[in-house]
C-alpha positions in Angstrom: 8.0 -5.7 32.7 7.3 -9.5 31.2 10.2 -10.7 28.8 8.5 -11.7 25.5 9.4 -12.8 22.1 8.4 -10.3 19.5 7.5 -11.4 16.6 6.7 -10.3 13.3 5.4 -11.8 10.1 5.4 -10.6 6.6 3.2 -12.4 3.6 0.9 -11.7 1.1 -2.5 -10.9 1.9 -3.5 -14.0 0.5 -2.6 -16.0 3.2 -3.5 -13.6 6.0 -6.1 -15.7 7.1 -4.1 -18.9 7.5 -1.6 -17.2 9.6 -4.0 -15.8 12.3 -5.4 -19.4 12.3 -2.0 -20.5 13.3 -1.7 -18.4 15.8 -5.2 -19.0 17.2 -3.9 -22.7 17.1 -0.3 -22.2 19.3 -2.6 -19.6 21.3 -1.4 -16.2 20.7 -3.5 -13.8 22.7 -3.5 -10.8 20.6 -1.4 -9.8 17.4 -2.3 -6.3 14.8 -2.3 -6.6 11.6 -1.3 -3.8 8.6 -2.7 -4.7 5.5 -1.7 -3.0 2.5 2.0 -3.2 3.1 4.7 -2.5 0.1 8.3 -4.1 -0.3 10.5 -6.3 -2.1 12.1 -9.4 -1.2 13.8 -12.3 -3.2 10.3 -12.6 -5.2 10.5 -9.6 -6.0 8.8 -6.1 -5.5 4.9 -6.4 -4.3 2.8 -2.9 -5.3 -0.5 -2.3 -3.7 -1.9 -0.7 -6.9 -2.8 -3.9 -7.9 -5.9 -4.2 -5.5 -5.1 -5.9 -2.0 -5.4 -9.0 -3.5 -1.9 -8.5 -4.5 0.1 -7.2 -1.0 1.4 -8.0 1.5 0.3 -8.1 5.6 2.2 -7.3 8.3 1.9 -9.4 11.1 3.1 -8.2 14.6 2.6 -10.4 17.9 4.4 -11.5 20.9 4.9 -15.2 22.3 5.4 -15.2 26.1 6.8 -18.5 26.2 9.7 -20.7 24.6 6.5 -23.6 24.2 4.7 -20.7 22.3 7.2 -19.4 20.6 8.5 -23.3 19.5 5.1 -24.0 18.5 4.5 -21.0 16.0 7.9 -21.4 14.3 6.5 -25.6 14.0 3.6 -24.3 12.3 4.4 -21.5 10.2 7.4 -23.2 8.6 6.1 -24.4 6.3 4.0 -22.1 4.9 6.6 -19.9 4.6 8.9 -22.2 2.4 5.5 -22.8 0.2 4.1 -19.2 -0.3 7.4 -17.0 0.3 7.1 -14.3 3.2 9.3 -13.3 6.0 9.2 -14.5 10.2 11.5 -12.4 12.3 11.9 -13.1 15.9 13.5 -10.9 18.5 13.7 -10.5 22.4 11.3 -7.8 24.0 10.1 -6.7 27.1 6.0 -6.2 27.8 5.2 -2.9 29.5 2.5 -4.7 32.6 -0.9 -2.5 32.3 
């Protein structure tokens, strides 16, 4: 097994694209991605009746590095102050395939 850094990102679907460019950017080998997601936060609660236009994407990916890791949290920041959204970090271990 490979210590990792999991990490997971929630923001609206509106900004989906600019997140996966961020983490083509700090090189992030792989990630899956839920559309369609449903929750509240402190902006309140986000439906998907609306059309996807107005949900949320669930982001999940893991960083293999500190570098990495440093780098994505650099980057996504600020988009997170500007749009709203949520970045959670925790420690994980990679099954080797």
């Amino acid at each position: 097994m490979q210590s990792v850094h999991k990490v997971e990102i929630i923001i609206s679907s509106l900004k989906l694209e600019r997140v996966l460019a961020i983490l083509d950017k700090v090189d992030v080998s792989g990630y899956t991605v839920i559309d369609n997601t449903t929750g509240k936060g402190d902006r309140g609660f986000t439906d998907t009746d609306l059309d996807r236009v107005f949900s949320n994407a669930y982001i999940l990916t893991v960083c293999t590095n500190e570098e990495q890791l440093n780098l994505l949290i650099e980057e996504i920041t600020p988009l997170l102050k500007k749009v709203g959204g949520i970045c959670l970090v925790s420690e994980a271990a990679w099954i080797n395939h």
